[in-house]
N, C-alpha and C positions, 0 to 999 in steps of 0.2 A: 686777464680779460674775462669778463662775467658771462655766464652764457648765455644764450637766446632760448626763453623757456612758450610754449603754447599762451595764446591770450588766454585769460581768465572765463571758464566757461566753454572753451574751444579744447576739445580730447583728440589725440590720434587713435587712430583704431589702427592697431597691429598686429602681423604676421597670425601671432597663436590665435586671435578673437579673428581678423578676416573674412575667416570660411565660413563663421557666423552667419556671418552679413551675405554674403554669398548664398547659402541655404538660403534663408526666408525673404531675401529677393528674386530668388527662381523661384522661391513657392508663391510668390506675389504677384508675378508675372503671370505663372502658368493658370492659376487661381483666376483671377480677373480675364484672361482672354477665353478661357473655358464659358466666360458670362459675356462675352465679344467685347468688352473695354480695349481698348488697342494704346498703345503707350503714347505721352505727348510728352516733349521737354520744353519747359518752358527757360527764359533768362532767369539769373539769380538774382538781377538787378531791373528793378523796374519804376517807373515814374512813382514820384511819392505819391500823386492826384491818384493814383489808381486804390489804393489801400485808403485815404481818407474819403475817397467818394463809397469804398465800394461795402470797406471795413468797418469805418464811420469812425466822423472826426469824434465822438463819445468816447469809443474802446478805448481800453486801458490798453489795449495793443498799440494803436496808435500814438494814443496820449506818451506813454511812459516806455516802452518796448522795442519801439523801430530803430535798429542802426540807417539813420537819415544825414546825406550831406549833401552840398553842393558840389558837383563835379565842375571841370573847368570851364565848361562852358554858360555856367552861373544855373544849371537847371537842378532840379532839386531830385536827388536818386535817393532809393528805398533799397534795402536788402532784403528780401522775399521772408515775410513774418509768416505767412501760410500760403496754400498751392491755391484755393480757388478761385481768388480775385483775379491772377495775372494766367489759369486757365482760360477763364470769361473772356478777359481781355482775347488771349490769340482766337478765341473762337469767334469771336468778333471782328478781329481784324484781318482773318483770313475766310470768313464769307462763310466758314460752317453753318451759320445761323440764320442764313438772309433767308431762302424759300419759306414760305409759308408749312408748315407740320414738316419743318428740317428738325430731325436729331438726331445728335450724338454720343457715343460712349468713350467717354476715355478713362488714364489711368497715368500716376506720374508717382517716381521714386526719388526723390529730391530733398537737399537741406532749407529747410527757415531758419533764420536768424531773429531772434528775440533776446532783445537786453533787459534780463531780470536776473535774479538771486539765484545764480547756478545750484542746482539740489541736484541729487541722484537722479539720474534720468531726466532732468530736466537742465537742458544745458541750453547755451547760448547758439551755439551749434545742435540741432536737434535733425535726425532725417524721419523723414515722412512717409508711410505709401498711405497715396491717396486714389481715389474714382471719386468720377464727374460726369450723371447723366441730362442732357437736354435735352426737351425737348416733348417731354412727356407730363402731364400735368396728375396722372392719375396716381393714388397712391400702391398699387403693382410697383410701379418704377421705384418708388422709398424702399418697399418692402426687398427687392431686387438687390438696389443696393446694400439692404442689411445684409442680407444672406450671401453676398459679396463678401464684407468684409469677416462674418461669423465663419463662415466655409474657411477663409483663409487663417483664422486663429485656429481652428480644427484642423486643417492639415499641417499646420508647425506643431502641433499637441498642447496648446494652452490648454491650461484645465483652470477647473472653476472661474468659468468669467458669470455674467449678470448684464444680461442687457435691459436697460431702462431705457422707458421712452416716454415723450410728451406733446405737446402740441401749443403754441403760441396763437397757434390762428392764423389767418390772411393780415394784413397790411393793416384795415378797419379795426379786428379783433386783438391787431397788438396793442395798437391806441386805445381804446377802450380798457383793457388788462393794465397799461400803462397808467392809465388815468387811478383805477381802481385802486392801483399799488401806492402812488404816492400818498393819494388819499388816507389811506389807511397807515402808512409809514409818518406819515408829517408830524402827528402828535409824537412823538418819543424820536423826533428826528436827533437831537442833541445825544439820544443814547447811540446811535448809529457810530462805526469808524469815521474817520477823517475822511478815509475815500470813499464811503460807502454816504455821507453827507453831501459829499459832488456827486457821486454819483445817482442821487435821487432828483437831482433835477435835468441833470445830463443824458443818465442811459439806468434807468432804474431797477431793471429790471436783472439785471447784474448783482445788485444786492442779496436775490438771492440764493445766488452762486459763490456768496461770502462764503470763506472758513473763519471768518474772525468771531469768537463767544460772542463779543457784542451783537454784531449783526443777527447771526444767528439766533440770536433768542428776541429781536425783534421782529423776525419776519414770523416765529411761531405763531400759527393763527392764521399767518395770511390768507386771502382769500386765494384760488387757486387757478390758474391761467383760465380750465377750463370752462368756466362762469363767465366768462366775458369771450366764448367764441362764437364766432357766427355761427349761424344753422349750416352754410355750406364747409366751413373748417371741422365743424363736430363729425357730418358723415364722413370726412377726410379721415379724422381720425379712427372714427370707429370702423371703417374701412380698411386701416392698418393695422388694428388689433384685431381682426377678423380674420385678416393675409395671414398674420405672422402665427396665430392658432392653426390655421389649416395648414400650413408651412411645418408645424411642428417646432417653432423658434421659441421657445421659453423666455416669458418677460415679465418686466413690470412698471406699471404704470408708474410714474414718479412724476407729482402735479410740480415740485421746485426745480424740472430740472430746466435750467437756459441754457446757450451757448454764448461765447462772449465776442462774437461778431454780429453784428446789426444788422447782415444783411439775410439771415434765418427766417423762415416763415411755416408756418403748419407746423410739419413731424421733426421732431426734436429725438435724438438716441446717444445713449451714449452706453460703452460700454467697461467695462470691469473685469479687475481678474485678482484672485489669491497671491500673495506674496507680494506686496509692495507695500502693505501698507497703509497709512491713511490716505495717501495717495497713489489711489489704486487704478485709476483710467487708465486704459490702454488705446484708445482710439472711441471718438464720434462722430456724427454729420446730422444731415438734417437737409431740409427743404428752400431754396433761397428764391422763390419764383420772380423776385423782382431787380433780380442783381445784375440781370445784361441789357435791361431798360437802362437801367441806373446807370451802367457806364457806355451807354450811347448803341445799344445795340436792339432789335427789332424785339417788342415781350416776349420773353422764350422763357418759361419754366424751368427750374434744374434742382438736383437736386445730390448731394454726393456725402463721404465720409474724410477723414483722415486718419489716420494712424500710426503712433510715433513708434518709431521702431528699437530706440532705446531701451524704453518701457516693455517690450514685447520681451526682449531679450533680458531682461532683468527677472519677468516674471519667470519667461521657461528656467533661468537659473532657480530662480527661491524654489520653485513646481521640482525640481531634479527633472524637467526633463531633457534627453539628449536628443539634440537634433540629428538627423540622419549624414553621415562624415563618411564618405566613401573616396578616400585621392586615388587616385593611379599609383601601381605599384612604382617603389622608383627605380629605374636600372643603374648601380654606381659602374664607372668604368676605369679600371685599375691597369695600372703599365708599367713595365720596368723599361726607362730609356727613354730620350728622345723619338728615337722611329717610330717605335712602338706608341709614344705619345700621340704624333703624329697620325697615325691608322686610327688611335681611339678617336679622337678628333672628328677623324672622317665618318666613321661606325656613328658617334652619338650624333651626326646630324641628320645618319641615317634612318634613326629611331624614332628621332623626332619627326621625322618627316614620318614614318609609319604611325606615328599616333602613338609613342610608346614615351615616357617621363623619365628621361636620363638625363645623366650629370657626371665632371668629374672632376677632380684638381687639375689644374692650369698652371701650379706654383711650384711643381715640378716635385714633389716633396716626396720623400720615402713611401717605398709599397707600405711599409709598417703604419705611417701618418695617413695614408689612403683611407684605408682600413680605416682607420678609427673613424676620418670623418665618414664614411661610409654608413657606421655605427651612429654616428651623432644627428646623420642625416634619414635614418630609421632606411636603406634603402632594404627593398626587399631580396633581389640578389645582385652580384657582383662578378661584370665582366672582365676577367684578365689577360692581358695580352704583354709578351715577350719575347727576345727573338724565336725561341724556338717557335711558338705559337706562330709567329707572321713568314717563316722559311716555313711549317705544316699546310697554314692555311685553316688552323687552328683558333679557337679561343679558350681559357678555362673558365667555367660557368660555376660557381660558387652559394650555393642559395645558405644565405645566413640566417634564417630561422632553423634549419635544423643543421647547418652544418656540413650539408653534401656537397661535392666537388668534384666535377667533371670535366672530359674534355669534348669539346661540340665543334662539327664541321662549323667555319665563321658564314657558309649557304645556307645551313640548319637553323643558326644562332633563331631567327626571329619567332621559328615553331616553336623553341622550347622557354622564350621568354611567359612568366606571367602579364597579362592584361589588367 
């Protein structure tokens, strides 16, 4: 019988990587609530209408990317390709948004699903941390949530990141920049990729966001988003390069950069880090002020980031840096006998109920086989009980990094364990 292997593009994350994951999700949590983001969980599955109203029927997310089917009841389900569309949504349909100058902070630790060409760090399973502020039209709040997400790559130890930023403008000024691009893209459209040929009359402005040589050496030259911004997007933006100066946040202006969600407006960021490669992003956001209109909710500005968390942990590997790994020492608890089994038994659920990380064979197996797993299981010492120990009232307390071995009243035992 042939075995059952992981889908294509879907990884287990295991035992030895775990604790990973573990670290820079406490530091992700603790990071963001220090800036009052407070956590939301959203479904994994949500109406397809929500991703092509909110994503836009253009993206290549949509187009090409979404695991989409019809569940039994003939309605058409999405599997969460990013967090903010099906954010919007609950903030919308649980009333966060209704009062007039209502907003919100949140913050969300979750997988997207996207069906493309699984690469390193880019898988079809991907998890995310993301923040999401509403509510706030001023660019303070963009700026806020950079320094959100940059604090939180500072306290994992990412080094050499690069935050780039840009600006698309209001609603008017994308149109406008849209217009200007095709324009300029039309005569040499035929040199463009295949997609990037749909995509010029589709969602154009993606083009240049191409890695493909062709593309790229046609958009050289382009004109540059911000020539076609309105006067109120321009203070917007100079506004944010003003913040993030007096903030101390090192950046740079980068006029190609876009995001590949339609529903972006104004402050565009994205940022970077050493060791990945040419594919070196590690997380972006940007400004969506018109995306809880769009899916039926009262106009409320917002504005957030994402961050894939793969990529994070790929770079701290390339970077050598080690995350902070502190477990609890473990107590192993050794016995010759049943009875004796039996009292360990009782002892390790002792432990645990004190707060202390114990374990021990169940399989009945030789003191000698204890031991070893003891050794296999790195514990830090090693509690032994047998009869004479359980007729004392005794235990032999064993600390195997140096070797020492004693005997401890079993009243005493808890003072003399490590923490």
């Amino acid at each position: 019988m042939s075995k059952i292997t992981a889908p294509k593009g879907f990884e287990d994350i295991l035992p030895a990587d775990s604790w990973k994951w573990h670290t820079v999700e406490r530091i992700a949590r603790e990071t963001a609530e220090l800036y009052r983001f407070f956590e939301i969980r959203t479904p994994v599955l949500e109406q397809t209408a929500l991703f092509h109203r909110g994503v836009g029927e253009g993206s290549d997310i949509v187009r090409k990317e979404t695991f989409t089917f019809d569940d039994r009841g003939g309605d058409s389900m999405t599997l969460r390709p990013e967090g903010t569309a099906g954010v919007a949504r609950a903030m919308i349909e649980h009333g966060f948004l209704n009062d007039q100058g209502a907003r919100a902070k949140v913050y969300y630790i979750a997988p997207n699903f996207r069906y493309e060409r699984p690469q390193k760090g880019r898988l079809r399973q991907h998890n995310q941390f993301g923040a999401e502020a509403f509510g706030i039209p001023d660019a303070d709040q963009d700026v806020e949530c950079i320094q959100l997400q940059m604090d939180f790559y500072r306290r994992c130890g990412v080094r050499d990141l690069e935050l780039q930023v840009n600006s698309l403008g209001d609603a008017e000024s994308k149109q406008r920049y849209r217009e200007v691009l095709v324009q300029f893209l039309t005569p040499t459209k035929d040199l463009l990729s295949e997609d990037s040929q749909r995509r010029l009359s589709e969602n154009p402005l993606r083009i240049l966001d191409s890695k493909d040589p062709r593309d790229k050496e046609a958009c050289t030259g382009a004109p540059p988003a911000s020539e076609s911004l309105s006067e109120k997007s321009r203070k917007h933006f100079e506004r944010v390069q003003q913040l993030l100066r007096e903030a101390a946040v090192p950046f740079v202006a980068n006029p190609n950069l876009v995001r590949g969600f339609d529903y972006y407006t104004e402050t565009l960021w994205e940022v970077t880090a050493g060791g990945l490669g040419a594919q070196n992003a590690i997380g972006g956001g940007g400004r969506y002020d018109n995306l809880v209109e769009q899916l039926g909710g009262r106009p409320t500005p917002g504005v957030g980031f994402g961050s894939g968390l793969e990529r994070l942990l790929i770079a701290l590997d390339a970077q050598g840096v080690q995350l902070p790994h502190t477990p609890k020492p473990l107590i192993w608890l050794a016995y010759h006998g049943d009875v004796a089994k039996l009292a360990q038994i009782k002892l390790m659920q002792e432990l645990r109920a004190a707060g202390f990380a114990a374990d021990m064979d169940l399989a009945r197996r030789s003191i000698k086989a204890q031991f070893k797993l003891s050794d296999r299981e790195k514990a830090a010492v090693v509690v032994i009980v047998g009869e004479s120990e359980l007729a004392n009232g005794t235990v032999m307390l064993k600390n195997l990094a140096t070797g020492e071995q004693a005997a401890v009243a079993r009243a005493e035992l808890v003072s003399k364990l490590p923490r």
